[in-house]
C-alpha positions in Angstrom: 87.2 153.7 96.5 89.3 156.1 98.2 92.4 154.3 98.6 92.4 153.4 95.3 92.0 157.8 94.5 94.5 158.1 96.7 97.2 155.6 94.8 96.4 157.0 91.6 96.9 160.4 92.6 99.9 160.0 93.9 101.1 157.7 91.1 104.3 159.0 89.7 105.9 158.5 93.4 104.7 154.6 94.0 106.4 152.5 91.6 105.1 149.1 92.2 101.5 150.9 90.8 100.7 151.2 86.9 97.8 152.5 85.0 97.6 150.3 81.3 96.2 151.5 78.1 93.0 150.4 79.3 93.0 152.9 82.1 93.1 149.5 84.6 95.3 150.0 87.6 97.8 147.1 88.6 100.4 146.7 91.1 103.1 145.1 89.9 101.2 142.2 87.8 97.8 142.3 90.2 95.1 143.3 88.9 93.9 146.4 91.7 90.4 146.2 92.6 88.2 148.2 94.9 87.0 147.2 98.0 83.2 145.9 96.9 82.4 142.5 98.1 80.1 141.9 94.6 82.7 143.5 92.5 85.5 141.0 93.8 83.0 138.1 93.8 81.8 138.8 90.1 85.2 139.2 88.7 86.6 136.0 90.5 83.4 134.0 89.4 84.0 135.0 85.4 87.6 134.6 85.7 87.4 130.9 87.2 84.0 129.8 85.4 84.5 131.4 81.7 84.6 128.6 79.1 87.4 131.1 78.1 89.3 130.4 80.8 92.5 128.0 79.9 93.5 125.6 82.5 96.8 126.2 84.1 98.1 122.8 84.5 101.7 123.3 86.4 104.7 121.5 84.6 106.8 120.6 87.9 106.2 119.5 91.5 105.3 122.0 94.3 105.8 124.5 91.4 102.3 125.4 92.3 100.4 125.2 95.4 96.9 126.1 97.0 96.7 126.2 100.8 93.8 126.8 103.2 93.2 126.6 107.5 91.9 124.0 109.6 90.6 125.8 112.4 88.5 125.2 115.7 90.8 122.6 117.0 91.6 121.8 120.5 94.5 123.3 122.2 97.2 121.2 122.5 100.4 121.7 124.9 102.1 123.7 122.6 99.1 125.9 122.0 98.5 124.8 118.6 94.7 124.8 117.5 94.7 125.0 113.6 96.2 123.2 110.6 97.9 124.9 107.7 97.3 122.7 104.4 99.1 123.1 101.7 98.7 120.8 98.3 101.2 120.5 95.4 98.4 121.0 92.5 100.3 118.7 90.5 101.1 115.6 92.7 98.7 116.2 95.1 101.1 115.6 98.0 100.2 117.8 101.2 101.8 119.0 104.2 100.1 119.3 107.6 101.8 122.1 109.2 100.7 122.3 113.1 100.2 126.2 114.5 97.7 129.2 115.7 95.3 130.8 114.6 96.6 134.3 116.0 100.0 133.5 113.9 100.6 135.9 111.8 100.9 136.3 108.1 104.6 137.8 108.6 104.8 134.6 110.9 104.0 132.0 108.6 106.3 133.6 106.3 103.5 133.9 103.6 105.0 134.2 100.1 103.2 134.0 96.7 106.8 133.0 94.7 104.8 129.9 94.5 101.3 131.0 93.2 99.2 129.7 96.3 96.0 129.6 96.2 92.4 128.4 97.8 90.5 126.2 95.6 89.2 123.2 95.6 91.8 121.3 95.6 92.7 122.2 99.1 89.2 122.1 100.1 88.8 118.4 99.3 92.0 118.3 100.9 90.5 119.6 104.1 87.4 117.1 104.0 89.9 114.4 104.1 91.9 115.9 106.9 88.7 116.7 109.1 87.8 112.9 108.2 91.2 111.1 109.3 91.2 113.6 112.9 88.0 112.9 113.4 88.7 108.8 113.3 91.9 109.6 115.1 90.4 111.6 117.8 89.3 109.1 120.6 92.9 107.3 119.8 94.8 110.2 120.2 93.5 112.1 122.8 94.9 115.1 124.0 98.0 116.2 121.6 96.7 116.0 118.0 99.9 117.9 116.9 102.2 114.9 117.9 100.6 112.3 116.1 99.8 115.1 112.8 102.9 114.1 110.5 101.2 110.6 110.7 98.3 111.9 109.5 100.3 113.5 106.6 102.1 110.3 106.1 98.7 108.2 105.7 97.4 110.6 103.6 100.4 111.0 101.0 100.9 107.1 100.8 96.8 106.6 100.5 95.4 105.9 96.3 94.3 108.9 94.7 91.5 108.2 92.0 93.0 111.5 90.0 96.3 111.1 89.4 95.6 106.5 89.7 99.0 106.2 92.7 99.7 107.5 96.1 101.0 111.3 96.0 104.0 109.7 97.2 104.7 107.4 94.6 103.8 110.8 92.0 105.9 112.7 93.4 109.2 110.3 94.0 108.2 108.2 91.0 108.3 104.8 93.4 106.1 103.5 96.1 107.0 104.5 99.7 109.7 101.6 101.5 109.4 102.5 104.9 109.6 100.2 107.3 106.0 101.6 108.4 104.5 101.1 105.0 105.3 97.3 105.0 102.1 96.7 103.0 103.5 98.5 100.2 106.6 96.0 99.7 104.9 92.6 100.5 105.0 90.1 103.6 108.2 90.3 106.2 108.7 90.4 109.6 109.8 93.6 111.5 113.0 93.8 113.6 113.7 96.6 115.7 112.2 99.4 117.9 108.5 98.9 119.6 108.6 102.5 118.3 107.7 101.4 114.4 104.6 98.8 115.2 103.2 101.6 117.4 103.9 104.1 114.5 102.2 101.6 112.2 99.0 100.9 113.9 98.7 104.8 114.2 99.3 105.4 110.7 96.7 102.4 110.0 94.0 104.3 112.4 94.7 107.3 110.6 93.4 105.7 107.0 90.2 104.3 108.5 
């Protein structure tokens, strides 16, 4: 790899770079491997399928996350046509973050302080997501990105079979009390804006 010829000969004036006893180059603590499609693929296969490999089981919310795209969505108004997902690995709650695809990384203020990630988790995430739009989509024609915190609402106050509670109720330690999640507190009437039964029956559409 010629970049990778090019860093380590000029070594001694890029201090991010280091070579180890092992003569393996890292960058800072990143591993630095060359650009071979196999190569990448091989190393990432042994490094998540080795009975070697420990689990990493965070200690504390949103101290880890992994985080894919939804893309190919309709424009909306605003120009948005993909989803950024990202899921706390430990509580499983999720944000829906609305935006473009032609965002850039810069623009999404990328930042690994938080080890993200794409794994499974996120991709089960994204089954999900795809199912609840897809259930939602004759309801909510048109502006998907209006109705999308709803979605993330639905999702984080639906049972999770792996941690046995909503991701809400793991990551808050009690069950949501909103006046849009009346099912979780028992029978009562509601009193007020026209605004929360349409919420509700939107966030009930979104858990078919």
């Amino acid at each position: 790899d010629s970049e990778i010829w090019t860093i380590v000969e000029n070594l001694n004036k890029q201090v991010e770079f280091r070579i180890d006893e092992d003569n393996v180059l890292w960058r800072d603590t990143r591993l630095v491997v060359p650009t071979d499609a196999s190569l990448r693929e091989a190393l990432l296969t042994e490094a998540h399928s080795s009975p070697f490999s420990p689990l990493n089981i965070p200690v504390w919310k949103w101290d880890e996350i992994s985080m894919d795209f939804v893309t190919g969505l309709p424009r909306t108004q605003r120009r948005h046509d993909a989803i950024w997902v990202v899921v706390d690995r430990l509580t499983k709650s999720e944000h829906f973050l609305p935006i473009r695809k032609d965002y850039s990384v810069r623009r999404l203020k990328f930042s690994t302080a938080f080890h993200p990630q794409t794994e499974g988790q996120s991709e089960r995430t994204i089954q999900t997501l795809e199912d609840m739009l897809r259930s939602c989509a004759l309801e909510w024609t048109g502006n998907w990105d209006d109705y999308i915190c709803l979605v993330e609402f639905a999702y984080n106050n639906s049972w999770h079979a792996s941690i046995k509670c909503a991701p809400f109720e793991m990551l808050y330690g009690r069950k949501c009390r909103a006046p849009i999640c009346r099912d979780q507190v028992g029978k009562r009437v509601i009193e007020g804006p026209e605004m929360i039964e349409v919420t509700n029956a939107k966030v009930a559409v979104a858990k078919e």
